[in-house]
C-alpha positions as a Python dict, from the first residue, in 0.01 Angstrom:
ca = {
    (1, 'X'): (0, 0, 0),
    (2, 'X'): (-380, 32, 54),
    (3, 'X'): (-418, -26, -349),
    (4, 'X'): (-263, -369, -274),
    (5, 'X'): (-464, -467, 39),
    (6, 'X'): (-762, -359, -135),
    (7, 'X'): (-656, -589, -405),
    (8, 'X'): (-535, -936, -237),
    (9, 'X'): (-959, -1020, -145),
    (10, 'X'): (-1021, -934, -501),
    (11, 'X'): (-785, -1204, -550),
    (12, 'X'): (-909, -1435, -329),
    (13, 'X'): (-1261, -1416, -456),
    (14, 'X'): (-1141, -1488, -800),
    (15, 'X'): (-952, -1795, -689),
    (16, 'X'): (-1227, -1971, -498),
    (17, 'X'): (-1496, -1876, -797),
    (18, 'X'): (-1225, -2086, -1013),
    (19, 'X'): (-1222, -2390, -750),
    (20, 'X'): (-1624, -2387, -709),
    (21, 'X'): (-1685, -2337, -1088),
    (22, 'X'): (-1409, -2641, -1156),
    (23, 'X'): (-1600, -2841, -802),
    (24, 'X'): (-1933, -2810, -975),
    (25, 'X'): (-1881, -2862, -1334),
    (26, 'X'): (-1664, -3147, -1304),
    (27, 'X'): (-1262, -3147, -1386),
    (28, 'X'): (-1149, -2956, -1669),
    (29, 'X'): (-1130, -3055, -2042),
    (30, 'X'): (-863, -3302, -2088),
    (31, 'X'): (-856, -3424, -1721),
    (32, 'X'): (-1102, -3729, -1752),
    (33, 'X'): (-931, -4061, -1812),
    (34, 'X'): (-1117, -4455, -1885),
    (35, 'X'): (-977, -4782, -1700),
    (36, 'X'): (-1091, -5082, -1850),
    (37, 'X'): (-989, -5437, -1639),
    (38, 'X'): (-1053, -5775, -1675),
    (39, 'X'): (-936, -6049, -1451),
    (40, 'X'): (-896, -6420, -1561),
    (41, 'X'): (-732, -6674, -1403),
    (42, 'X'): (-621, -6495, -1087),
    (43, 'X'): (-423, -6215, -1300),
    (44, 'X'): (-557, -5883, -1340),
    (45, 'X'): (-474, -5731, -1746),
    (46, 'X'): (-602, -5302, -1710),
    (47, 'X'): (-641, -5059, -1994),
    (48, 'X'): (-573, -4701, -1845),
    (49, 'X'): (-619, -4399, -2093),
    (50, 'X'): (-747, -4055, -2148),
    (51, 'X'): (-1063, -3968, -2287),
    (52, 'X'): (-1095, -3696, -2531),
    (53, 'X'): (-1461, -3625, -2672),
    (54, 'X'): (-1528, -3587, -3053),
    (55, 'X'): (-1650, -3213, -3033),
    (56, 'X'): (-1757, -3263, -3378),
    (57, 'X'): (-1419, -3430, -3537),
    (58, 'X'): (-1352, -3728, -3674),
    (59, 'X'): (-1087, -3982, -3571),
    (60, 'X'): (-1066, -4106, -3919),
    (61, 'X'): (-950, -3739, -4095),
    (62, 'X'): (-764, -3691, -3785),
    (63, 'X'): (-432, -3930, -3873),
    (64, 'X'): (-299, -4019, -4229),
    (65, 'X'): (-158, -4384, -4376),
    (66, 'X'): (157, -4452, -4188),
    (67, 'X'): (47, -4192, -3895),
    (68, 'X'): (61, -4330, -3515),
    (69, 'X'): (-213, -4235, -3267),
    (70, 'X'): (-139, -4276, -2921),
    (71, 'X'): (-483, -4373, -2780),
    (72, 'X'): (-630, -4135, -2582),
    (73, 'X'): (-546, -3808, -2444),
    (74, 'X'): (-244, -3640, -2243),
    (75, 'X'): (-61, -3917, -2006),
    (76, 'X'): (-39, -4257, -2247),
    (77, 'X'): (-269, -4519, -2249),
    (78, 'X'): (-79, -4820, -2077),
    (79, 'X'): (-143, -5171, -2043),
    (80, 'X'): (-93, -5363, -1710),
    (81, 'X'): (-97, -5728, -1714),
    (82, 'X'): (1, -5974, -1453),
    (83, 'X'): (-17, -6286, -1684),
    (84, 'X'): (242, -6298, -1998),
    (85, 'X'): (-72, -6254, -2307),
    (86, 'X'): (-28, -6363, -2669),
    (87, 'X'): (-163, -6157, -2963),
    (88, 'X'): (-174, -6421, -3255),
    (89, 'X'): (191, -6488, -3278),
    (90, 'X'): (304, -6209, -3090),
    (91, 'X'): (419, -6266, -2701),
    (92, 'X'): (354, -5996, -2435),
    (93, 'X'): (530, -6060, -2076),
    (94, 'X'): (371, -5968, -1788),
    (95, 'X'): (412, -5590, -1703),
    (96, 'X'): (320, -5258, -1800),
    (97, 'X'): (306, -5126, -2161),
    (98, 'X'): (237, -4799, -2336),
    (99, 'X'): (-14, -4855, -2632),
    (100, 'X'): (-82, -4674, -2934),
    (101, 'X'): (-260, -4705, -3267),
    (102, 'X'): (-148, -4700, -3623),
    (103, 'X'): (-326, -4679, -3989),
    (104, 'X'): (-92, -4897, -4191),
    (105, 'X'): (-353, -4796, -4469),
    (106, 'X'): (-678, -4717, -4515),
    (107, 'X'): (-932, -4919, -4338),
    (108, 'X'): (-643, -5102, -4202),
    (109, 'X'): (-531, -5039, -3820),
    (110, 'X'): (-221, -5195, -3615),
    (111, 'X'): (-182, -5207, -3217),
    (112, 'X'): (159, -5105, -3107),
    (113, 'X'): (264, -5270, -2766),
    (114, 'X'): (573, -5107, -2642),
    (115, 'X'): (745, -5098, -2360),
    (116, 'X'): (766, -4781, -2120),
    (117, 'X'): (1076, -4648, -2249),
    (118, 'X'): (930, -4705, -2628),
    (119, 'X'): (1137, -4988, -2701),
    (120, 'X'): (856, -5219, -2951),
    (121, 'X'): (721, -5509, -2783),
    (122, 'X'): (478, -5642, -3049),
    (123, 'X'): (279, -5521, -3316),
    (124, 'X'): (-80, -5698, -3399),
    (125, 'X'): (-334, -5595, -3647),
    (126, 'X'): (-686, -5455, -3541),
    (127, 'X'): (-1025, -5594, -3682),
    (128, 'X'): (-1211, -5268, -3798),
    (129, 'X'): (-1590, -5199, -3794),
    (130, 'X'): (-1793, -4912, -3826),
    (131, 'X'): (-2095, -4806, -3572),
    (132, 'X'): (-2418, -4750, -3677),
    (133, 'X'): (-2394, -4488, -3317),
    (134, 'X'): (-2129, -4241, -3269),
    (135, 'X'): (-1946, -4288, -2984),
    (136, 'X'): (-1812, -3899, -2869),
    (137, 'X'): (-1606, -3987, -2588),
    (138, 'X'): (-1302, -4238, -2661),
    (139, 'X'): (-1376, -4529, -2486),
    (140, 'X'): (-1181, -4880, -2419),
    (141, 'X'): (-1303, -5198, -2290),
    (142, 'X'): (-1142, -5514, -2234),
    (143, 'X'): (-1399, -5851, -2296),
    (144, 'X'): (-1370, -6196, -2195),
    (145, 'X'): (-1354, -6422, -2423),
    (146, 'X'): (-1356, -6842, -2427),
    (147, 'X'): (-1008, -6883, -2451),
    (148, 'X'): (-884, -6529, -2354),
    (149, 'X'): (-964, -6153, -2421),
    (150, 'X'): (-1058, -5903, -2654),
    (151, 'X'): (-942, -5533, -2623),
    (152, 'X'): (-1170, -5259, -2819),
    (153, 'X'): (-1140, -4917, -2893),
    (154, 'X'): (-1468, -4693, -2983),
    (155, 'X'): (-1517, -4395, -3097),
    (156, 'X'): (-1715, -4188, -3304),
    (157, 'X'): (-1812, -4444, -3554),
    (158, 'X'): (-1467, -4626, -3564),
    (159, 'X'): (-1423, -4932, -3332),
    (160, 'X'): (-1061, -5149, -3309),
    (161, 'X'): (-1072, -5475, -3194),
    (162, 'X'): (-798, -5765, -3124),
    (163, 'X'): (-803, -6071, -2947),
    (164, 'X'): (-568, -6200, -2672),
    (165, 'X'): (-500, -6521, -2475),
    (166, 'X'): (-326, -6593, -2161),
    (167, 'X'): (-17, -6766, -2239),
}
């Protein structure tokens, strides 16, 4: 008995070390997530998604031809949009959307809209460019545009771009 009630302050100690070390360095690997939001005509469209850092990889050797890439990191990246949006051809009601990336071939890059349950909504193709910068943690932004939006992924040296309209 005195072992263990010499033990539970070790204990203690230990615990709030943990909780001051994770208070003064910020949240833990993996915790940090991005919002991007744009508002246009009264309607609010948000990008929410994690943001994993480089740590010396490369998003490009990290996902093969046919390969699908959800975004981010941990919880999905969504998309919230109060207005219905049109990607080229493709219609998007309003609501909320889980996005993700594929590489229908090299240098060639597709944005999957789906629904929550995973149920495909649309599927529009990316404009690619490469960054003279790397860019180490993920990041999303929406744009306005004159007639709409653009959404665009960065990071390392690979940025994704598409366009969108209100509808």
């Amino acid at each position: 008995m005195k072992r263990l009630s010499a033990l539970v302050p070790l204990l203690i100690l230990i615990s709030s070390v943990a909780c001051f070390s994770e208070l003064a360095n910020g949240p833990s690997q993996g915790d940090d997530r991005g919002s991007a939001l744009l508002e246009w005509s009264g309607n609010k469209i948000e990008v929410n998604y994690g943001r994993p850092s480089l740590r010396g990889r490369q998003p490009e050797a990290m996902i093969k031809p046919g390969q699908v890439w959800r975004m981010g990191a941990n919880d999905p990246t969504t998309l919230s949009t109060q207005a219905s949006l049109k990607f080229g051809d493709q219609q998007v009601p309003a609501g909320k959307y889980n996005l993700q990336a594929k590489l229908v071939e090299p240098q060639k890059w597709h944005l999957l809209i789906e629904s929550e349950s995973g149920s495909p909504v649309a599927e529009v193709p990316f404009s690619l460019q490469k960054l003279d910068k790397s860019i180490e943690d993920l990041t999303i932004t929406l744009e306005k545009r004159d007639k709409g939006g653009r959404l665009v992924l960065q990071w390392g040296t690979l940025a994704l771009a598409t366009d969108f309209n209100s509808k």
